[in-house]
DSSP file (Angstrom, degrees, kcal/mol; ACC not computed):
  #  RESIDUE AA STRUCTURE BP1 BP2  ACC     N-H-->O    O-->H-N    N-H-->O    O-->H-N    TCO  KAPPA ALPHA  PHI   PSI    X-CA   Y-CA   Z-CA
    1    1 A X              0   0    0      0, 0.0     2,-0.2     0, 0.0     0, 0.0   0.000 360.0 360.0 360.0 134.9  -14.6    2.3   42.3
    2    2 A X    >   -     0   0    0      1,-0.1     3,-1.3     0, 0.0     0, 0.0  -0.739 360.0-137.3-108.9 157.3  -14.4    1.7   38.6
    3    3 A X  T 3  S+     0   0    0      1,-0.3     3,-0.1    -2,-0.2    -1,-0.1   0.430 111.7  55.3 -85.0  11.0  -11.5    3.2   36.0
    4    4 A X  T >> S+     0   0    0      1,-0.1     4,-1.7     2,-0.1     3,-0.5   0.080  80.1 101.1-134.1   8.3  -14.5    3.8   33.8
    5    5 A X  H <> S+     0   0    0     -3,-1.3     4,-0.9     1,-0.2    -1,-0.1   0.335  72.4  57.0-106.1  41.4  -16.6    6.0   36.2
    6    6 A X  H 3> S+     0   0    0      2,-0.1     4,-1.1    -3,-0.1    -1,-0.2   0.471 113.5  50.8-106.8 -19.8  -16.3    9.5   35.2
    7    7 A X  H <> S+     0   0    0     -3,-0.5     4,-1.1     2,-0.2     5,-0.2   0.807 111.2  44.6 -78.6 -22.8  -17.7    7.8   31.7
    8    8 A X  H >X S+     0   0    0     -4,-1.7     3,-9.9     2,-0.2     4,-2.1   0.918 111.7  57.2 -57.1 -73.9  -20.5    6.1   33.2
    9    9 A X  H 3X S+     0   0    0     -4,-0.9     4,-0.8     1,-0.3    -1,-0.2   0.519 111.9  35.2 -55.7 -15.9  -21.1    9.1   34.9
   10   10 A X  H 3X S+     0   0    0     -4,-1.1     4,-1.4     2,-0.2    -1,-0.3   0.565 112.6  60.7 -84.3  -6.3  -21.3   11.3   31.9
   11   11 A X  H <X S+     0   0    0     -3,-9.9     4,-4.5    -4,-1.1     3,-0.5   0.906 104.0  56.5 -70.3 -43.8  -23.1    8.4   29.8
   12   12 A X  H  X S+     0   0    0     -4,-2.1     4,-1.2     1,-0.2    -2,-0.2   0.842 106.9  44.5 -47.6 -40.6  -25.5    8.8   32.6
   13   13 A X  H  X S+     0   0    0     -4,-0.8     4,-0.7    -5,-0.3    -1,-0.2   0.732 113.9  49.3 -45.2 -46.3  -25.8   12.6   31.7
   14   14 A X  H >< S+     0   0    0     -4,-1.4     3,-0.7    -3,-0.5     4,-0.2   0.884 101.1  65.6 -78.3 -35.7  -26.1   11.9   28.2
   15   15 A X  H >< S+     0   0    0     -4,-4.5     3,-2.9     1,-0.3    -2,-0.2   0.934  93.7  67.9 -32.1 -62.3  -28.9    9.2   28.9
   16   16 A X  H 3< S+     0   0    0     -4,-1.2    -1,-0.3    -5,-0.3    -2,-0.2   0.607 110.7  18.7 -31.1 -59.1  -31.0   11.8   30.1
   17   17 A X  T << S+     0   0    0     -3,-0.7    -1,-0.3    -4,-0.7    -2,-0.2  -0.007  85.9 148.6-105.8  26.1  -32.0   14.1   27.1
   18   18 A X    <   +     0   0    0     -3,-2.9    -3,-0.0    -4,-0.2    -4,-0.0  -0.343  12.3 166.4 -69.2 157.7  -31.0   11.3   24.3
   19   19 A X        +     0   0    0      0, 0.0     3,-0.2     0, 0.0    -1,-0.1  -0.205  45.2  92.2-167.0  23.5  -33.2   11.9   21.8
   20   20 A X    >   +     0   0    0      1,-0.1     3,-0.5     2,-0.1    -2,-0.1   0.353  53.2 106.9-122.4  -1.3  -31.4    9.6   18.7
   21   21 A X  T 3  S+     0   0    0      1,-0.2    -1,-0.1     0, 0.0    -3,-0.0   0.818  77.8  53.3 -47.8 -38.5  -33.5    6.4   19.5
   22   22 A X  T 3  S+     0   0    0     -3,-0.2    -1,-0.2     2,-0.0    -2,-0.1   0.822  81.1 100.0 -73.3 -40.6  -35.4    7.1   16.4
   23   23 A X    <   -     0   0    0     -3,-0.5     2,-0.3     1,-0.1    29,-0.1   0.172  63.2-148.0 -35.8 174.8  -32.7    7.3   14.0
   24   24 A X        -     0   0    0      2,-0.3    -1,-0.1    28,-0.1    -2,-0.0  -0.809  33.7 -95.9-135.7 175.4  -32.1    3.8   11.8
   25   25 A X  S    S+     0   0    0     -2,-0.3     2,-0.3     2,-0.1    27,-0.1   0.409  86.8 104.4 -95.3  14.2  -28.7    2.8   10.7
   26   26 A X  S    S-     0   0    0     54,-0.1     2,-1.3     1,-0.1    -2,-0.3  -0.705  76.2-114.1 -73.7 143.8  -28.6    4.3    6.9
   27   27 A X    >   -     0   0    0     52,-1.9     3,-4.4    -2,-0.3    26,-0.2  -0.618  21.3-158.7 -87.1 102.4  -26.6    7.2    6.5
   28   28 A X  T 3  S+     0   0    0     24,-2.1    25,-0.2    -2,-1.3    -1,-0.1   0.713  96.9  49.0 -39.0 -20.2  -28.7   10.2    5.5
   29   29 A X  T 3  S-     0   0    0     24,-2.5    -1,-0.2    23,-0.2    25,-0.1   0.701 102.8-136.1 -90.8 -24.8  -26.0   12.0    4.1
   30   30 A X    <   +     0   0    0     -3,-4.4    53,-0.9    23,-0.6     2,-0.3   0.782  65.0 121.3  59.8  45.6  -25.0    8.8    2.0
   31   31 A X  E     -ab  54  83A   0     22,-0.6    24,-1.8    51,-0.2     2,-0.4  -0.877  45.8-165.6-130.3 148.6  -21.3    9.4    3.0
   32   32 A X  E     -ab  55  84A   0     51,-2.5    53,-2.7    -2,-0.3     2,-0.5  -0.952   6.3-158.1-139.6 130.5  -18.5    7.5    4.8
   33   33 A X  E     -ab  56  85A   0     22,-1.0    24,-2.1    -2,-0.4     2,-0.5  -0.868  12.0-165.1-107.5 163.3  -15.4    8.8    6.1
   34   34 A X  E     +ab  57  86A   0     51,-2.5    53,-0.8    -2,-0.5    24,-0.2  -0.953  34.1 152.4-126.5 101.1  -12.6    6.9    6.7
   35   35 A X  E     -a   58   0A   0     22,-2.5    24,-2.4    -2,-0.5    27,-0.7  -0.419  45.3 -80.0-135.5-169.7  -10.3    9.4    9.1
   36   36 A X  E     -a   59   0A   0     51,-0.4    24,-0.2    22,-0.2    -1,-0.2  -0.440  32.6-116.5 -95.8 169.6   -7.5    8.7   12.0
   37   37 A X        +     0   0    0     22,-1.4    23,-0.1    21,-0.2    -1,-0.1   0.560  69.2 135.0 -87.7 -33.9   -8.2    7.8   15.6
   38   38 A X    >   -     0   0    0      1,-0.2     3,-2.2    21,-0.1    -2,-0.1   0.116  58.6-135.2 -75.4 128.9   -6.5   10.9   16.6
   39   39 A X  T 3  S+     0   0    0      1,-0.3    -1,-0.2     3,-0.1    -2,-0.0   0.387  94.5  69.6 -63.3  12.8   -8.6   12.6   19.2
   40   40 A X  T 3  S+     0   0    0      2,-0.0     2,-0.3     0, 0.0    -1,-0.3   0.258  85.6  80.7-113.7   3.4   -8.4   16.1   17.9
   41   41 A X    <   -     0   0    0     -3,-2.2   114,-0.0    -4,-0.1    -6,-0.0  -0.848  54.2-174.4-101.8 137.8  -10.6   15.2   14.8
   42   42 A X    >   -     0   0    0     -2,-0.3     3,-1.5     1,-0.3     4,-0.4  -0.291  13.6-155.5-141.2  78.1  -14.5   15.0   15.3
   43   43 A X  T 3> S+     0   0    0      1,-0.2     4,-1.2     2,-0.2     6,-0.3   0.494  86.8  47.3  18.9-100.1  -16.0   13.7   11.8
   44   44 A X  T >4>S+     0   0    0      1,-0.2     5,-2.2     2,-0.2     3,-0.9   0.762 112.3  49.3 -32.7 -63.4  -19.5   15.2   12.2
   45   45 A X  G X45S+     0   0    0     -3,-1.5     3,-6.5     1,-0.3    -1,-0.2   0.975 106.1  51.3 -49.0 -81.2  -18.4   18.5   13.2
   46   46 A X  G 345S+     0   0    0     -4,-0.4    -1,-0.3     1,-0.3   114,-0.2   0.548 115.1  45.0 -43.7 -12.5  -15.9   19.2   10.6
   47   47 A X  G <<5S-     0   0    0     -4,-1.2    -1,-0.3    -3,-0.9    -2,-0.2   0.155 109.8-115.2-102.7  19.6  -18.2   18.4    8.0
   48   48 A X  T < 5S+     0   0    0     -3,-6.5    -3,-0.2    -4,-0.3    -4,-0.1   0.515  73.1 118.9  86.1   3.2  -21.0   20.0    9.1
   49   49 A X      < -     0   0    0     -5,-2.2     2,-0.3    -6,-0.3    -1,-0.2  -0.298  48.4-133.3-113.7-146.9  -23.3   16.8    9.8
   50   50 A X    >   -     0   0    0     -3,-0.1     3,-2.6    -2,-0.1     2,-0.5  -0.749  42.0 -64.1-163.6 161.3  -25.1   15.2   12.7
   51   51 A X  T 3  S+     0   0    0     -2,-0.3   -28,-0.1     1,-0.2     4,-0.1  -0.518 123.5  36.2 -77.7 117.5  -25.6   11.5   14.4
   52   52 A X  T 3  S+     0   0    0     -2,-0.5   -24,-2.1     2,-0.3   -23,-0.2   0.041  97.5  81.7 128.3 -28.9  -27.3    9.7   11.8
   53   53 A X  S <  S+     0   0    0     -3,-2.6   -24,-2.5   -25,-0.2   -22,-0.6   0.854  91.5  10.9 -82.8 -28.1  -25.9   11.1    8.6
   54   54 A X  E    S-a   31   0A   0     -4,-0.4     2,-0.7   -26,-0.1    -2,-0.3  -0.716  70.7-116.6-137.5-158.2  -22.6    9.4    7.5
   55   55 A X  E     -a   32   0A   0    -24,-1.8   -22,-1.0    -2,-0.2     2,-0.4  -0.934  27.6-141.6-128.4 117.0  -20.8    6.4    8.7
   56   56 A X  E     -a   33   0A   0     -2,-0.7     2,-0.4   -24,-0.2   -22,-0.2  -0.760  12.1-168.9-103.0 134.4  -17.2    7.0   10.3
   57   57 A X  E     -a   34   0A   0    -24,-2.1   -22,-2.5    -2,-0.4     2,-0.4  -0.934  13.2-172.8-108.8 113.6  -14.5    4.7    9.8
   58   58 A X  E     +a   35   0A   0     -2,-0.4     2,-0.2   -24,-0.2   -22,-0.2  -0.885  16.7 139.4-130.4 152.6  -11.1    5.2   12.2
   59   59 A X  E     -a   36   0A   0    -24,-2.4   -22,-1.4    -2,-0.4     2,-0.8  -0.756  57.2 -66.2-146.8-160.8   -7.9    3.8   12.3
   60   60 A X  S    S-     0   0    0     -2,-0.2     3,-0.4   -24,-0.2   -24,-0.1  -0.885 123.1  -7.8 -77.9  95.7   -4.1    4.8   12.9
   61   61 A X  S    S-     0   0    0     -2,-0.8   -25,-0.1     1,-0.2    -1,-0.1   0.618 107.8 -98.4  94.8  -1.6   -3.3    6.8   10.2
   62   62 A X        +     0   0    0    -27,-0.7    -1,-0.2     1,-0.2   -26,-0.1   0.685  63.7 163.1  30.7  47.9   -6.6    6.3    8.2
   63   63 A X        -     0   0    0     -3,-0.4     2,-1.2   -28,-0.1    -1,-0.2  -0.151  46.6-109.1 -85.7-175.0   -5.5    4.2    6.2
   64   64 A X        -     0   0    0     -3,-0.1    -1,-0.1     4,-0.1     5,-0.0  -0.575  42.7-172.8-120.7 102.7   -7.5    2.0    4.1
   65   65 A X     >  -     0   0    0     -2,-1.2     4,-2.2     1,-0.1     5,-0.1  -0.214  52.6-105.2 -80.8 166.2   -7.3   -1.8    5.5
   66   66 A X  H  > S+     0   0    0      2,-0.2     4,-2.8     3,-0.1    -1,-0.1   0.908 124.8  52.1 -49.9 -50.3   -8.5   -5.0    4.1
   67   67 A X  H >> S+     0   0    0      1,-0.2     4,-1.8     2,-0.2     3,-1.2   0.965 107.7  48.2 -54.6 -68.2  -11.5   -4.1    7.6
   68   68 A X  H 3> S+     0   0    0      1,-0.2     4,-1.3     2,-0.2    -1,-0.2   0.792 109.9  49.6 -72.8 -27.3  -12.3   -1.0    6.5
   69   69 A X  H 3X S+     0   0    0     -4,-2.2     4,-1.1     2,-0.1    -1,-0.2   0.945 115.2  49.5 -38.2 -42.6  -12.9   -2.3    2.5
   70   70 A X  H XX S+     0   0    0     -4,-2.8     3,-4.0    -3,-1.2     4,-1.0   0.971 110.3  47.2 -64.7 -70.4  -15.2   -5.1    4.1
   71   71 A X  H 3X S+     0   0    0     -4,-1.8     4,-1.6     1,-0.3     3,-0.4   0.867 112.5  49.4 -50.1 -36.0  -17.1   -2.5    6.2
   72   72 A X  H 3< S+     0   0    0     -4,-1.3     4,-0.4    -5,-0.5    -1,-0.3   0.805 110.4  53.4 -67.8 -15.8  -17.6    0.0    2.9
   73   73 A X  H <X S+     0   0    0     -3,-4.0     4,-0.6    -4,-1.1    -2,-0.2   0.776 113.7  39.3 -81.7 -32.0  -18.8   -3.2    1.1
   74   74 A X  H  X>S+     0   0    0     -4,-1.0     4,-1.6    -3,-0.4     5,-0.6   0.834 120.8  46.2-104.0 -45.1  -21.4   -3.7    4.0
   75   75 A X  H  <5S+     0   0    0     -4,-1.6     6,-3.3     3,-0.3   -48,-0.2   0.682 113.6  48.8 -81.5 -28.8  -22.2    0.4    4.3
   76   76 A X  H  45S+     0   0    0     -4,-0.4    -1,-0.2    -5,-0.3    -2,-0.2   0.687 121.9  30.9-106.4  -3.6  -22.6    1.0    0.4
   77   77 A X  H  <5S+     0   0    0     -4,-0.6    -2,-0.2    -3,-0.1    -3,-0.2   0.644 132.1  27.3-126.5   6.7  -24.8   -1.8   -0.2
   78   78 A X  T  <5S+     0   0    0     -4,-1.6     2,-0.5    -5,-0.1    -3,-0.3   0.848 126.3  31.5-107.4 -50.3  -26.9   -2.1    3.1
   79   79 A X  S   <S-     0   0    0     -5,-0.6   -52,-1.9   -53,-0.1   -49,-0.2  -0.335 106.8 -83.2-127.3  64.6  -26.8    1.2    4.4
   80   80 A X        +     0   0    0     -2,-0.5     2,-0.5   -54,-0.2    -4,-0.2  -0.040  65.4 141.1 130.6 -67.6  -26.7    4.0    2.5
   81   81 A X        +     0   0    0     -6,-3.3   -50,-0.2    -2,-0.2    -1,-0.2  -0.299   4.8 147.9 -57.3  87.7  -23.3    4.8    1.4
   82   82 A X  S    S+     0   0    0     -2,-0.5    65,-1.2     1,-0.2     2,-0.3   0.209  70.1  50.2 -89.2  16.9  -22.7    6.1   -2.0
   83   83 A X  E     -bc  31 147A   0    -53,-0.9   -51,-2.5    63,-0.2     2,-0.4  -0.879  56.2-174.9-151.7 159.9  -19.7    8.2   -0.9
   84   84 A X  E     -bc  32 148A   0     63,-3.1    65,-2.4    -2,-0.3     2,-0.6  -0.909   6.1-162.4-126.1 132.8  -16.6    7.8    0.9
   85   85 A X  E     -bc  33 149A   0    -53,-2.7   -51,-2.5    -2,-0.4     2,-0.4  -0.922  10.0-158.9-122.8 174.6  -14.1   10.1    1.9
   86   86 A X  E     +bc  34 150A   0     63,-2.6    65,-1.3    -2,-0.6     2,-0.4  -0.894  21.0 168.1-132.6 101.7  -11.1    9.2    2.8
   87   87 A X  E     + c   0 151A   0    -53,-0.8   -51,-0.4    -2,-0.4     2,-0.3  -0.979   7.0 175.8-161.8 100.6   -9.2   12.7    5.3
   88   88 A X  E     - c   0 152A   0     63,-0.9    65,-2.1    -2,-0.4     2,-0.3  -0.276  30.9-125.7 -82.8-162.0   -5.9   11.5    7.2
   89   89 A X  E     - c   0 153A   0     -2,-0.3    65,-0.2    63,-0.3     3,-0.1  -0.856   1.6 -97.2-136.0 140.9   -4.7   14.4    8.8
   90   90 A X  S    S+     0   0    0     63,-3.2    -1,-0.2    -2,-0.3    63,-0.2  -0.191 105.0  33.2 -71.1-164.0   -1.4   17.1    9.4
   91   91 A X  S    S+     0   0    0      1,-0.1     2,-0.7     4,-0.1    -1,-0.2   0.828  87.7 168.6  15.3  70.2    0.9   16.5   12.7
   92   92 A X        -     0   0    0      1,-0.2    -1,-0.1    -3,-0.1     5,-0.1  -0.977  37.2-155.1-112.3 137.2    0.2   12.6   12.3
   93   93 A X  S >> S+     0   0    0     -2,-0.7     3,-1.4     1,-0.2     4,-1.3   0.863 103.8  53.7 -80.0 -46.0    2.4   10.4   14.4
   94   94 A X  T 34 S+     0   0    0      1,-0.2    28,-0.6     2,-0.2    -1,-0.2   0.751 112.5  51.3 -69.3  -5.1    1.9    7.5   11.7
   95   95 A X  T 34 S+     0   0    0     26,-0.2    -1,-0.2     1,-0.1    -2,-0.2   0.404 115.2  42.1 -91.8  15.2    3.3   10.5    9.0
   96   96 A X  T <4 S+     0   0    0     -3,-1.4     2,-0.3     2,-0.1    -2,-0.2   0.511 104.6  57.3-154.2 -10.3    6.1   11.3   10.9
   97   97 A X     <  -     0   0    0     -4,-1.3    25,-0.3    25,-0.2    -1,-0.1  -0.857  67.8-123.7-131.1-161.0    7.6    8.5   12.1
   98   98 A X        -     0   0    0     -2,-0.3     4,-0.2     1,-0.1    -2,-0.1  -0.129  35.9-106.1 -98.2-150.4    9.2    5.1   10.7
   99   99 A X  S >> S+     0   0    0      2,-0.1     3,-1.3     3,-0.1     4,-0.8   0.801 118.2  55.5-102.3 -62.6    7.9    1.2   11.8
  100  100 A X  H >> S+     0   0    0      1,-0.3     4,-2.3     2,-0.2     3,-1.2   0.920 102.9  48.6 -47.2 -48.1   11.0    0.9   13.8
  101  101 A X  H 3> S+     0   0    0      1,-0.3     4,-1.3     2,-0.2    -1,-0.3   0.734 114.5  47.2 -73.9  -2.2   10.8    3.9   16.0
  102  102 A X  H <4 S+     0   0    0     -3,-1.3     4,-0.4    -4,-0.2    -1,-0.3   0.421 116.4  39.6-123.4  16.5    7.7    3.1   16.8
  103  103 A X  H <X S+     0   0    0     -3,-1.2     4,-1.7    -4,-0.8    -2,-0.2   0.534 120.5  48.9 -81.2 -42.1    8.5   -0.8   17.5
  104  104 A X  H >X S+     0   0    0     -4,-2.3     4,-2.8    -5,-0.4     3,-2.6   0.960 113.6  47.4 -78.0 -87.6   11.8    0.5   19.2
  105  105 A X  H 3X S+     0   0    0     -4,-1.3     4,-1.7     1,-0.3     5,-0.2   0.679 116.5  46.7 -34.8 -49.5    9.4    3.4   21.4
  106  106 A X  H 3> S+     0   0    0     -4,-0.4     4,-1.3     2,-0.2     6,-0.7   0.783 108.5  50.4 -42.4 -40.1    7.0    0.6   22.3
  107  107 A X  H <X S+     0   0    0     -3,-2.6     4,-0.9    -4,-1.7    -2,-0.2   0.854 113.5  50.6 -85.7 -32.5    9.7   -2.1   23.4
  108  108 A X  H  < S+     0   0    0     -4,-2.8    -2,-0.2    -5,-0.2    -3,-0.2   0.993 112.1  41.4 -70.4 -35.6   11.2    0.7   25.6
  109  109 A X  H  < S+     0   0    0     -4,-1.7    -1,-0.2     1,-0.2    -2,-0.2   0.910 137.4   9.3 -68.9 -26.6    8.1    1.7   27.4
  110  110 A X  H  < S-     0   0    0     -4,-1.3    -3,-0.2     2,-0.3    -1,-0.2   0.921  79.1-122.1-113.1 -26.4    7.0   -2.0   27.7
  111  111 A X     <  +     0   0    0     -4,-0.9    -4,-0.2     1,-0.5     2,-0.2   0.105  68.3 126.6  97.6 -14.2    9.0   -4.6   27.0
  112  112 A X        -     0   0    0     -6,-0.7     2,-0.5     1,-0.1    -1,-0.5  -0.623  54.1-140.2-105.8 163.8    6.7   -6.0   24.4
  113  113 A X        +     0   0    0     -2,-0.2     3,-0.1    -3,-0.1    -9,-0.1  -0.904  24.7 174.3-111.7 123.2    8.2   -6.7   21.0
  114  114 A X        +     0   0    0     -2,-0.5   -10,-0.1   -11,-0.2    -2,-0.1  -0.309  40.0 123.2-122.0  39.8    5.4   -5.6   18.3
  115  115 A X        +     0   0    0      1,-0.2    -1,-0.1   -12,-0.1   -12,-0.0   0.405  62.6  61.4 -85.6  22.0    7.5   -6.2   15.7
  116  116 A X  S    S+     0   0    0     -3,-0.1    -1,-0.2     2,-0.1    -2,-0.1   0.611  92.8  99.9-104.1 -20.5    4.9   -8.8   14.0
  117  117 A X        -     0   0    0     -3,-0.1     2,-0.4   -18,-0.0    -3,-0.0  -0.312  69.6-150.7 -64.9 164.9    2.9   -5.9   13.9
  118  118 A X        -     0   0    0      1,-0.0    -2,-0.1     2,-0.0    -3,-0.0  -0.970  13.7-177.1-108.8 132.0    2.2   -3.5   10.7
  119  119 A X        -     0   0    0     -2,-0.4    -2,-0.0   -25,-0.0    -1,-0.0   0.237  34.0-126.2-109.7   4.0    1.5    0.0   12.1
  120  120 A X        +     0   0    0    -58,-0.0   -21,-0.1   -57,-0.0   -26,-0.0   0.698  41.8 169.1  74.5   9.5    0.8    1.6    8.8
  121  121 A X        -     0   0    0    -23,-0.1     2,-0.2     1,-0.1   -26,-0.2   0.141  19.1-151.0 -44.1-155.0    3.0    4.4    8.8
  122  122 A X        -     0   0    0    -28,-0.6   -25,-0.2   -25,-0.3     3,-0.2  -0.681  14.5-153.3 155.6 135.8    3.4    6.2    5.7
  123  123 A X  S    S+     0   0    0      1,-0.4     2,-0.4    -2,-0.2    -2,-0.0   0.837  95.6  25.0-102.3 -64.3    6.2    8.1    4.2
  124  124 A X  S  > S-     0   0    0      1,-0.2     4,-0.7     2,-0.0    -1,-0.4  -0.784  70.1-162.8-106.8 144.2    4.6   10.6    1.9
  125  125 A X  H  > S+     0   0    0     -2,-0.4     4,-1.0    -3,-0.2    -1,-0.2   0.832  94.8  56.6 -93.5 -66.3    0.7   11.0    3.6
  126  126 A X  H >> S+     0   0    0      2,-0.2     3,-3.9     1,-0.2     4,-0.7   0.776 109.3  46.0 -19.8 -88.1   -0.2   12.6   -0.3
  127  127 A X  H 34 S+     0   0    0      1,-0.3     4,-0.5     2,-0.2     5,-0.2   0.683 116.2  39.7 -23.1 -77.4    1.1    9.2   -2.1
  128  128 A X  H 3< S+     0   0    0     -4,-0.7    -1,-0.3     2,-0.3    -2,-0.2   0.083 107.9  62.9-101.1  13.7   -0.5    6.8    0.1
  129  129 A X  H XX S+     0   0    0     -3,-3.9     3,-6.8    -4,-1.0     4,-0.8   0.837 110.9  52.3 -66.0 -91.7   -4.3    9.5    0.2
  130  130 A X  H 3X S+     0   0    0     -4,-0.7     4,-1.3     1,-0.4    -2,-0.3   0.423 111.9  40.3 -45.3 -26.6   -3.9    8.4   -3.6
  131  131 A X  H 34 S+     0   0    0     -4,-0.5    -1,-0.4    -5,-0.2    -3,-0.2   0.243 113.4  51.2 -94.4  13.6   -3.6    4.8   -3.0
  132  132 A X  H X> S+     0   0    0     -3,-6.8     3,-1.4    -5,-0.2     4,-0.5   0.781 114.3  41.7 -67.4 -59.1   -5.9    4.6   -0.7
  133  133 A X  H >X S+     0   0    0     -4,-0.8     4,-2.0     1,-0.2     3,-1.1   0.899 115.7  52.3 -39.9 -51.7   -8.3    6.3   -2.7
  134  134 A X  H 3X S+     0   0    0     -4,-1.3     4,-2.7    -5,-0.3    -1,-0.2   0.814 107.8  52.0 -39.3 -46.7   -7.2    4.4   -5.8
  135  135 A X  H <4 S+     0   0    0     -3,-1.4    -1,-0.2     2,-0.2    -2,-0.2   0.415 112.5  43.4 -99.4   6.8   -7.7    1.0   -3.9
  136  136 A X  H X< S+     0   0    0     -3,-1.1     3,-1.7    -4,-0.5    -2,-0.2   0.811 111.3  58.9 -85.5 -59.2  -11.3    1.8   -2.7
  137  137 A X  H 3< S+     0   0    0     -4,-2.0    -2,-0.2     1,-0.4    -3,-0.2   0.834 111.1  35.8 -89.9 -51.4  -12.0    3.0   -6.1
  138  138 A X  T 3< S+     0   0    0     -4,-2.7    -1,-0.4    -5,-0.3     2,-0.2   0.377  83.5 124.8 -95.1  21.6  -11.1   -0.2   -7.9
  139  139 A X    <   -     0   0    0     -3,-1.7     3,-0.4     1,-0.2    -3,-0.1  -0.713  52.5-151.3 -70.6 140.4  -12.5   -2.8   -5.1
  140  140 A X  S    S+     0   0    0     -2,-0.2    -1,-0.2     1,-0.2    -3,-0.1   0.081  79.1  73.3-105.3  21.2  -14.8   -4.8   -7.1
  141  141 A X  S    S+     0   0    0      2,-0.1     2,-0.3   -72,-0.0    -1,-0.2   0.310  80.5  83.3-119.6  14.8  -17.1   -5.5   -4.3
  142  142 A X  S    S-     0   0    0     -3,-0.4   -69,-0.1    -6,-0.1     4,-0.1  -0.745  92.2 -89.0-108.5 159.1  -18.4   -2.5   -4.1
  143  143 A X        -     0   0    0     -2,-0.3     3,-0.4   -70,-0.1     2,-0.2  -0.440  48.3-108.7 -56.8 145.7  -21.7   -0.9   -6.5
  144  144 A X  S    S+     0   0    0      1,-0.2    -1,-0.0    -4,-0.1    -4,-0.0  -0.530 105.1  53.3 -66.5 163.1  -20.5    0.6   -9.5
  145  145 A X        +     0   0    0     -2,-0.2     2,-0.5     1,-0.2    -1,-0.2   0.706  66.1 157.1  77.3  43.9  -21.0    4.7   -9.0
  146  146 A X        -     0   0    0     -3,-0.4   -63,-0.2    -9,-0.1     2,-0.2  -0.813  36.4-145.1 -75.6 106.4  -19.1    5.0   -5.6
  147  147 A X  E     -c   83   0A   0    -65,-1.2   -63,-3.1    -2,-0.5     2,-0.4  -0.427  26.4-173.1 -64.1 134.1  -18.1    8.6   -5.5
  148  148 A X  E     +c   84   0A   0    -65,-0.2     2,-0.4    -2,-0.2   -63,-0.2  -0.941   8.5 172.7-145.7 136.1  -14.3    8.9   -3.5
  149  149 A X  E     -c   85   0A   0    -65,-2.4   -63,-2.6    -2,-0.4     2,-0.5  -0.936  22.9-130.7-132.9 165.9  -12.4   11.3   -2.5
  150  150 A X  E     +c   86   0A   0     -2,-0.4    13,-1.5   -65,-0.2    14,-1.0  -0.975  24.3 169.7-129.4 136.2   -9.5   12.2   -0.7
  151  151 A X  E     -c   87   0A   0    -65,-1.3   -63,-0.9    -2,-0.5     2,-0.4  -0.758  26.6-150.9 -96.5 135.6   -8.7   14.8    2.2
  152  152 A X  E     -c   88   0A   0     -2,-0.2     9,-1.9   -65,-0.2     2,-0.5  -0.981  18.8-150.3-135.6 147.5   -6.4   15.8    4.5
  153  153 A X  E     -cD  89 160A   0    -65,-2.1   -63,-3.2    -2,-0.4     2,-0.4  -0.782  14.7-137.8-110.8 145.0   -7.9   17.3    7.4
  154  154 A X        -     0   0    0      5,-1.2     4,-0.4    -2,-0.5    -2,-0.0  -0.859   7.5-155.0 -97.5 151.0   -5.2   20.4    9.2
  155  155 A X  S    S+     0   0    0     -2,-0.4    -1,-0.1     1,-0.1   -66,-0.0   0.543  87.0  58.7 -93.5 -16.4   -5.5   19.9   12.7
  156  156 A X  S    S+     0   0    0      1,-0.1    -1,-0.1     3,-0.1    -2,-0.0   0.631 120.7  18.5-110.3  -9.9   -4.5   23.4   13.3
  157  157 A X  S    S-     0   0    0      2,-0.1    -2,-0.1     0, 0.0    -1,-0.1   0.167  95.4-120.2-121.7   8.1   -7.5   25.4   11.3
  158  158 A X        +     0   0    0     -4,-0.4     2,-0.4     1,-0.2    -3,-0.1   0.607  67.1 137.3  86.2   0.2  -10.1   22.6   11.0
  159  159 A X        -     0   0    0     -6,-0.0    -5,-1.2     2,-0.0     2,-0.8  -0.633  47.0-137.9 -91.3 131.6  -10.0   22.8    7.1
  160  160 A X  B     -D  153   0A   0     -2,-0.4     2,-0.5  -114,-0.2    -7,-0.2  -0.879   5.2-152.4-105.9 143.9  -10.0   20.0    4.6
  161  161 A X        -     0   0    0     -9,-1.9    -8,-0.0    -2,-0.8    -1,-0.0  -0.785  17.4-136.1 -66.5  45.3   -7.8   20.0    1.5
  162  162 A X        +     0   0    0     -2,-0.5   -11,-0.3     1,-0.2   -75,-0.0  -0.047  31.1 172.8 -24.3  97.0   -9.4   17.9   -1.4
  163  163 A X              0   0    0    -13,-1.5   -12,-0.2   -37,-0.0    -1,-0.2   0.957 360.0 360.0 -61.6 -79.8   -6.3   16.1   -2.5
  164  164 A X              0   0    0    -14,-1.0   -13,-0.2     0, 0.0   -16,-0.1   0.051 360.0 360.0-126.2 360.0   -7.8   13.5   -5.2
């Protein structure tokens, strides 16, 4: 017995009528989002596209890391990308709490001390949409005439908000 075989066994499912072999790795849609980890988001859906069209970027908090610049440098001039949006989310656990509770809430459940970590909260989610956007927007390693925008996606009607 494996902890992984109720995923095999639906990869196995999926195997079956896959039908996406053809696809190639540009994104038809010429979009990237850069959105949260949180399982209650599903990229494609909420924007209305399909496997193959944009390129999804996830993190804690969707923030916009040193990784996720490199990988938009690699997506806007090998595959595709000429626009990014950038859609944290309401009821976010990195908008709602601080770097200590959630170093403090880790060291009780485990023991392990993550305070060498950065977890990326965020105080105002608005502010730090605009400097994210901001700091995509002036990376110089990207082509000039990268379209960005910023979102916040509600978790509780499935609508995005065009912040910036």
């Amino acid at each position: 017995m494996s902890d992984f075989d109720d995923v095999l066994a639906a990869n196995a499912r999926y195997a079956e009528g896959f039908d996406l072999g053809g696809l190639d790795a540009v994104a038809r849609a010429g979009l990237a989002i850069v959105t949260c980890m949180d399982s209650r988001i599903d990229p494609l859906a909420m924007t209305g596209l399909r496997a193959g069209d944009v390129k999804i970027l996830r993190n804690a908090g969707a923030r916009v890391t040193d990784d996720v610049l490199r990988t938009l440098v690699l997506a806007t001039h090998l595959l595709g990308v000429h626009r990014v949006m950038v859609v944290p989310h309401t009821n976010c656990k990195m908008a709602s709490a601080t770097q200590e509770q959630i170093v403090e809430v880790i060291r009780e459940d485990s023991g392990i001390d993550t305070r060498s970590l950065e977890f990326g909260v965020v105080r105002d989610q608005r502010w730090s949409l605009l400097v994210d956007v901001e700091r995509i927007r002036h990376w110089p390693f990207l082509p000039p005439g990268v379209r960005v925008g910023g979102f916040v996606y509600d978790v509780y009607t499935g609508r995005l908000d065009q912040v910036v």
